[in-house]
N, C-alpha and C positions, 0 to 999 in steps of 0.2 A: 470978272470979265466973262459976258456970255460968249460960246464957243458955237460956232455955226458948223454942222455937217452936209456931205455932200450927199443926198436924196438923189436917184436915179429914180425916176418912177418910168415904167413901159405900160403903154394902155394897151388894151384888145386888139386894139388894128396896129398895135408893133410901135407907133410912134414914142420915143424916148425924151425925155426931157429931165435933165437936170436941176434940180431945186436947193437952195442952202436952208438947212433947219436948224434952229436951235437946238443946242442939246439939251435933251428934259422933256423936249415935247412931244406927246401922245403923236404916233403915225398919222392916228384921222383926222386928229385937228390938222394935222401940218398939210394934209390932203385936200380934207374939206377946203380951208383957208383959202386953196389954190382953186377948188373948182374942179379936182377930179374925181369921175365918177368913181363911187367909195360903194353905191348901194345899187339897188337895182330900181324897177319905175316907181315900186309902190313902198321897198321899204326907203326911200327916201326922204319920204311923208312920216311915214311908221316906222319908227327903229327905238334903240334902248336909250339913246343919247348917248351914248361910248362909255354902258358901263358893264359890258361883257356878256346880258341878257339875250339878244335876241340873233344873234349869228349872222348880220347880213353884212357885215364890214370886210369882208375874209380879203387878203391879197395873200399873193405867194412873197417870200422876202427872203433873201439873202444877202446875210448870213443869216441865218435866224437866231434870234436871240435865245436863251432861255426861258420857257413860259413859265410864268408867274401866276396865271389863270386856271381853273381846271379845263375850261375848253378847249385853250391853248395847249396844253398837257396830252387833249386827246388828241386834240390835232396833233401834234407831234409823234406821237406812240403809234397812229392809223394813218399817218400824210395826209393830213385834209389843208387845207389853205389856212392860215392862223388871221385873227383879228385882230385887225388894224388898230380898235381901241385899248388894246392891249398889252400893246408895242412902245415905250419908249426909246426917241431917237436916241441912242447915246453910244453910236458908231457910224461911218458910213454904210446904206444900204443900199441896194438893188431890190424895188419894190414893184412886183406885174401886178398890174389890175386885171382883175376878173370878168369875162361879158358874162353880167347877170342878165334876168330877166324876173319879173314880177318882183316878188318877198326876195331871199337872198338868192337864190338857186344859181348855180354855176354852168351854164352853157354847157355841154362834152367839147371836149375838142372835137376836130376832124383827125381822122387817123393818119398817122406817116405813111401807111398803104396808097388809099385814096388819090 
């Protein structure tokens, strides 16, 4: 019996949506699948195809899982954002999308000052 979890995903402009994933399946497909922005304009065209190469997948996720990846590994060790193709669902998560721009690059936030 396949087991569906519950997927929170929050895009850049805050909007929240709830999605059910299968357990087992890669974060980005279960993303991609839906339609949410996973990359930025250009590596959307150009990316690794989710197999941990090229770094333009990244979301913030919690819980975080343990990485399996060595990128994921650095992400974890420096707090970088971890990749989505990386990620197997096999809990409920809390997953933010990042506003890329170009290749993968992460926007700064706006400061809590500001």
């Amino acid at each position: 019996m396949d087991e569906r979890l519950p997927v929170t995903v929050v895009e850049p402009d805050g909007t929240e949506t709830t999605i059910e994933v299968d357990r087992g399946t890669t974060l980005r497909d279960a993303l991609l699948e839906r339609d949410f922005p996973v990359y930025g304009s250009v590596s959307r065209y150009a990316n690794c195809g989710g197999r941990g190469l090229c770094s333009t997948c990244t979301v913030e996720v919690d819980p975080a899982p343990e990485p399996t990846h060595w990128h994921d590994a650095a992400a974890v060790r420096f707090g970088y954002p971890r990749l989505s193709c990386q990620i197997d669902v096999e809990e409920p998560l809390h997953v933010g999308l990042l506003d890329k721009y170009l290749w993968g690059q992460v926007l700064p936030r706006p400061s809590s000052r500001e």
